[in-house]
FIPAVO-534642 format. One record per residue (C-alpha): residue in one letter; x, y, z. Coordinates in pm, whole numbers. Layout:
N
 aa      u      v      w
  A      X      Y      Z
...
END
This chain:
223
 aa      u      v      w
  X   1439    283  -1499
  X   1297     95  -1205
  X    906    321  -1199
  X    709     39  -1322
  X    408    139  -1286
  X    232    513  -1306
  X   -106    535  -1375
  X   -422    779  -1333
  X   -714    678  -1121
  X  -1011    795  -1003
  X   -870    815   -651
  X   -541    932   -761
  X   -241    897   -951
  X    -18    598   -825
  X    288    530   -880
  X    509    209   -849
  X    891    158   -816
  X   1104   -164   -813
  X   1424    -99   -655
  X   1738   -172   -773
  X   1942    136   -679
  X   2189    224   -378
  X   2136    477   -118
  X   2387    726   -299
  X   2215    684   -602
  X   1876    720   -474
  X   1943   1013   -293
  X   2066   1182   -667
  X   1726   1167   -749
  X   1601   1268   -432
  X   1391   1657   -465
  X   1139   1562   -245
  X   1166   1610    165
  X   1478   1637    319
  X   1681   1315    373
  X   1864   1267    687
  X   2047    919    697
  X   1931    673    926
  X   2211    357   1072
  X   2090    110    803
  X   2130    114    451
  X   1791    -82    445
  X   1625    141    580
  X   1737    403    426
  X   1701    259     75
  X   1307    250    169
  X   1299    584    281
  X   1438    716    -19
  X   1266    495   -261
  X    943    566   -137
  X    966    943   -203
  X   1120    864   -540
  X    796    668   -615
  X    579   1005   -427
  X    783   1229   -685
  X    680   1026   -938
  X    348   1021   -817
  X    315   1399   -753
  X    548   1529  -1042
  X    870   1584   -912
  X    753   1812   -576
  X   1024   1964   -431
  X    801   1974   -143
  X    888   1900    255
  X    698   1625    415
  X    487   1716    742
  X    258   1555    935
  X    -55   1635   1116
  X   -151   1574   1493
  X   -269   1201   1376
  X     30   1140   1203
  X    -90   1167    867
  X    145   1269    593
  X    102   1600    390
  X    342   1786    125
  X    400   2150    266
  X    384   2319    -72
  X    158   2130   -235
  X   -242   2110   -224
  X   -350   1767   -164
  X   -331   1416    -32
  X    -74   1187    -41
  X     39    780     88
  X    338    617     94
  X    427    236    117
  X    737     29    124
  X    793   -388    138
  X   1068   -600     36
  X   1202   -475   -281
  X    917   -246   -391
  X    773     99   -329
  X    448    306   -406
  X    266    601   -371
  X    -93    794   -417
  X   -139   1162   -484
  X   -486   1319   -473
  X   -610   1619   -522
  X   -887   1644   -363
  X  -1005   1344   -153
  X   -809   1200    141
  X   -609    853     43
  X   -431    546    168
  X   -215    291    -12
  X    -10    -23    117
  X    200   -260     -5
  X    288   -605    137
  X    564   -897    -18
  X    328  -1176     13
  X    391  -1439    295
  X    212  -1743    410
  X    337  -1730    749
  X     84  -1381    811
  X   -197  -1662    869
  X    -35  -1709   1179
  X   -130  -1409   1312
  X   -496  -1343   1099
  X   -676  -1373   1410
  X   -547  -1063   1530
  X   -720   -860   1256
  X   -967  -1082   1080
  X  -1306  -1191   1214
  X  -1506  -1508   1172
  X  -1722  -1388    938
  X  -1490  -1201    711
  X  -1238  -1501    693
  X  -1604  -1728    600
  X  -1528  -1470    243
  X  -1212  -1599    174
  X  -1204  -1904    -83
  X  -1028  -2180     47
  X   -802  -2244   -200
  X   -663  -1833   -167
  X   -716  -1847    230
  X   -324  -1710    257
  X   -336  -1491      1
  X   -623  -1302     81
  X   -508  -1292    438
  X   -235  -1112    297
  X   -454   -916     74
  X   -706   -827    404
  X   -431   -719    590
  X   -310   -471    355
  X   -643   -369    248
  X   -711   -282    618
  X   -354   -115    616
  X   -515    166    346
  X   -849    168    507
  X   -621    305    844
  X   -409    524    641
  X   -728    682    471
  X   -856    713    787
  X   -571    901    990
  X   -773    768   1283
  X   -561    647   1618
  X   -676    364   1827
  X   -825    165   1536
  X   -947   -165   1608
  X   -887   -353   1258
  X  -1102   -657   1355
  X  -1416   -523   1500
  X  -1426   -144   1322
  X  -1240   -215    972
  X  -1507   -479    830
  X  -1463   -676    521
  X  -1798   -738    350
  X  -1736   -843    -32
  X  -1448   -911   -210
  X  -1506   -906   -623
  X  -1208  -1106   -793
  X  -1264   -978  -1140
  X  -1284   -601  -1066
  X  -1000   -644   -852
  X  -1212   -467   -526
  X  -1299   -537   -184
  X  -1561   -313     29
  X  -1522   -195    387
  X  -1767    -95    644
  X  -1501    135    840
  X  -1722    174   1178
  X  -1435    423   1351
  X  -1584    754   1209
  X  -1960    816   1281
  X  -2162    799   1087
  X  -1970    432    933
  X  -1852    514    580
  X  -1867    181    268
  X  -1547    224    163
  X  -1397     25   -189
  X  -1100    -62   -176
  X   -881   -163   -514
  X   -554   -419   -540
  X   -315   -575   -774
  X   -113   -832   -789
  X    287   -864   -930
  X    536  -1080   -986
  X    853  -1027   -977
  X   1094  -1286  -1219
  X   1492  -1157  -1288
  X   1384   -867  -1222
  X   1122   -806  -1467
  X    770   -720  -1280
  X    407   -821  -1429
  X    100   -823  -1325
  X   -127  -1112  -1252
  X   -441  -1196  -1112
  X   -484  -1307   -704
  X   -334  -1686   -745
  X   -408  -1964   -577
  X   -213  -2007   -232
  X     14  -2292   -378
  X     99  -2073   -658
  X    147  -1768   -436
  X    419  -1902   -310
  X    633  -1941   -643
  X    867  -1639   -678
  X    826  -1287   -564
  X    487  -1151   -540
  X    362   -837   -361
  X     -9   -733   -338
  X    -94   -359   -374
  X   -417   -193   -216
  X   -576    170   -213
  X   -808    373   -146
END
């Protein structure tokens, strides 16, 4: 079974799924939202995967998806928040109860320092250790993905109002000044790291940029 990962937090339970199904069998499993086939079958397998990984996440909802006037996403029949996520090969989702959420999921690629300066500032790239400078690009721009999605804000400026200001390696946590909302909320945001070999998935620590690079390796952040 390809949920890899399903775990309670205290922001949510979050749920993780490698995919290695077809459309046609994806949609079997499908009792969340109504599917309605798009032109590619890429597409559509990420589509359907991430609601596999929601159901997982919220417990097999037979809930509709809907949307509020920001675009955030909501479950019709059931009482909370939710995120969903897609890249490459892999899918996830948060459920919360209570407090509002945001989760995103990037396969990790050296080329994104080509276009850093679009979202990072001087001072938050002076954070980033030199020898993981592409990998916590990668790691900043999906933390900043979560930060948005948490947010449900339009018009967000990720360089100037989504501000990195610490990043602690061995809790596996970065913190946010998100200056969008008034008054400016300290956010914390949390992130993995996994590998993905033959298709067997671990998880590992942020590696350095050189070893980055080996094999498959997607970086998860939420909030």
């Amino acid at each position: 079974m390809p949920l890899i990962n399903k775990h309670k937090h205290p922001l949510g339970i979050i749920a993780l799924w490698h995919i290695t199904e077809t459309p046609e069998q994806l949609q079997a499993m499908l009792t969340i939202d109504e599917f309605v086939p798009f032109k590619t079958d890429r597409r559509n397998i990420h589509w359907l995967a991430a609601r596999i990984a929601l159901q997982e996440a919220v417990g097999n909802s037979s809930s509709k998806i809907i949307k509020n006037d920001l675009g955030k996403p909501f479950l019709a029949d059931e009482y909370g928040h939710i995120s969903i996520t897609h890249s490459g090969n892999m899918t996830a989702a948060i459920f919360n109860t209570t407090n509002s959420c945001g989760i995103d999921l990037e396969l990790f690629d050296e080329r994104i320092k080509g276009i850093a300066h679009k979202f990072m500032a001087e001072d938050e790239a002076a954070l980033l250790p030199a020898d993981y400078y592409n990998a916590c690009v990668c790691l900043l721009w999906s933390a900043k993905e979560s930060v948005f999605k948490f947010g449900s804000i339009h018009e967000v400026e990720f360089k100037t109002q989504i501000k990195l200001t610490s990043i602690d390696f061995e809790n596996q946590t970065m913190s946010f000044c998100f200056k969008r909302v008034t008054p400016e909320l300290n956010l914390k945001v949390f992130f993995r790291v996994y590998e993905v070999i033959d298709n067997e998935i671990m998880e590992t620590p942020l590696l350095r940029d050189e070893e980055m690079k080996t094999n498959e390796r997607y970086i998860l952040t939420w909030i």
